[in-house]
Phi, psi and omega in degrees: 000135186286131190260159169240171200216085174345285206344294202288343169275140189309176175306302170000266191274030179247136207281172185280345184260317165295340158270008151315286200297327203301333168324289183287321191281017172249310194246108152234329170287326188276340188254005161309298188315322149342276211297340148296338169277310178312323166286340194245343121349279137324311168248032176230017185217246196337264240286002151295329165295324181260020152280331224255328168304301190312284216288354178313308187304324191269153179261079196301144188242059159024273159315353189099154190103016183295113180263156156247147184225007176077203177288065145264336159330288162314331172279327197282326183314286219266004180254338188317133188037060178043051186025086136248003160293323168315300189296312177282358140302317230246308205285302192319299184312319160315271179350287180269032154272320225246300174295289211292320162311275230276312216302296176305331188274346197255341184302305234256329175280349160270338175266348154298318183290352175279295213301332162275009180264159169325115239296347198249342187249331176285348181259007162280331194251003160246340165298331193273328199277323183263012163275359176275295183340314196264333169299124196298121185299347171312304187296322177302328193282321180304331168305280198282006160285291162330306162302337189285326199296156177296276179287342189222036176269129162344281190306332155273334138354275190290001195273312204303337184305291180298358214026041186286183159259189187249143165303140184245076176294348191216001187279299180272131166290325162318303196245331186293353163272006181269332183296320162293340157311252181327342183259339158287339162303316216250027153222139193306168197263074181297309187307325210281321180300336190295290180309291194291336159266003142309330202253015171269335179298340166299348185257130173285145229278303172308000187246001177255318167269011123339276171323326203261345186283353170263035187016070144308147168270160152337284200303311174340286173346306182292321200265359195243336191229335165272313179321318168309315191254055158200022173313316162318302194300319179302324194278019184264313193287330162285327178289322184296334177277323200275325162335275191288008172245021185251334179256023174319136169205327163296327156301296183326310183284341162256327178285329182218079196286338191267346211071183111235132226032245152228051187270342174240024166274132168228172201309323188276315196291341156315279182327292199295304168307301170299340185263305191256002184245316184255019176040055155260105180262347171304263214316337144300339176253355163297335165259002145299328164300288247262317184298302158001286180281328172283253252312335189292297191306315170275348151338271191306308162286350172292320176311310200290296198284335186253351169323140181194146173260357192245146180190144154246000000 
């Protein structure tokens, strides 16, 4: 039997199984390569989320004895322990209002003050600015713990200079998420410091002296003309900030490994706590869900209101 050779029959007359294989015999290399991501993806991702979706519905058993129970999980999520899942809702959001507003603005005023120095100093100040980024946070948090203590903490160190008393910075229930607030505050917002002075380095050159011959000010500059054109880059940067203060679980966890009370329970230590301490997984991956649906959700308005078609 006479063999053919896909290249060569026109588009026409080539069948849905021969523009199959002309498929694969083209991209085959590109999706070799793929496919350790694609795979490792898949089972340490997908198919955990979607394991993790089945049992929120199940009254899950490990061992065998697994039920479906519908939405009780779900009811059980926010009513469970005197709703304190309600209350770690309340702490996260505080938490991440308060971090991704101050992250962005100390990101976008450092990285405007980097962007007129020399090409050399700017690649000194983003090396310097992006090493809290390679640091474990485990070690950061272990930091600012420290700085933290009550009796030999740095910081009651400098109140006692002054003879104030010392603070029950991880202690006082009143403060101590504000204490966790501040030490994220006061490190520096490195991916944000990065991102943003590339891409203030991307905006041409000419629209600023435009600007200064209809004798624009700095600030001026700043507010008209760079923010505008680098809105793409905030809204990456917002969402990547509003992500990571919604999955806070390290800081939290090391600085206040015991808690207090539930004045610094937030969704993951919630989340952490319903699962390895009291082995409910229904009821941990419902709220695992429920975290899920705000980041997806403050996503999407975020996409909507910061969105720009213009990039440089």
């Amino acid at each position: 039997m006479a063999q053919f050779d896909v290249g060569k029959i026109p588009v026409r007359q080539v069948s849905t199984g021969q523009r199959i294989v002309l498929f694969f015999r083209k991209n085959s290399w590109g999706y070799a390569f793929v496919l350790p991501s694609m795979l490792t993806f898949a089972i340490f991702t997908f198919f955990p989320v979607i394991w993790s979706f089945i049992i929120s519905f199940q009254d899950f058993r490990p061992r065998g004895g697994t039920t479906w129970n519908g939405f009780d999980n779900y009811v059980k999520a926010f009513t469970t322990q005197n709703n304190v899942f309600v209350t770690a809702l309340k702490n996260t959001a505080y938490y991440a209002i308060l971090t991704v507003t101050a992250n962005i603005l100390i990101a976008l005023i450092l990285a405007s003050l980097i962007q007129p120095l020399n090409k050399y100093a700017q690649t000194f100040f983003r090396a310097a600015y992006y090493l809290p980024a390679v640091t474990s946070a485990v070690i950061i948090a272990v930091i600012w713990r420290w700085m933290f203590n009550t009796q030999w903490g740095f910081l009651n160190y400098l109140l006692s200079l002054f003879g104030a008393d010392a603070v029950r910075w991880l202690s006082d229930p009143d403060i101590a998420l504000n204490s966790i607030v501040l030490s994220t505050v006061f490190t520096a917002p490195a991916t944000g410091v990065v991102l943003f002075s590339a891409a203030m380095g991307s905006v041409p050159k000419d629209l600023y002296e435009a600007a200064e011959l209809e004798g624009a000010g700095p600030v001026r500059k700043w507010w008209s003309i760079t923010l505008p054109l680098i809105k793409s880059t905030t809204l990456y940067v917002v969402v990547l900030y509003t992500i990571a203060s919604f999955e806070v679980f390290e800081k939290v966890y090391v600085m206040v490994p015991s808690g207090v009370g539930d004045s610094t329970q937030t969704i993951v230590t919630q989340i952490y706590q319903m699962l390895y301490s009291n082995l409910n997984y229904g009821v941990a991956s419902a709220q695992a869900i429920v975290l899920f649906l705000i980041i997806a959700t403050i996503s999407v308005f975020q996409f909507k209101f910061l969105r720009s078609d213009v990039e440089y």
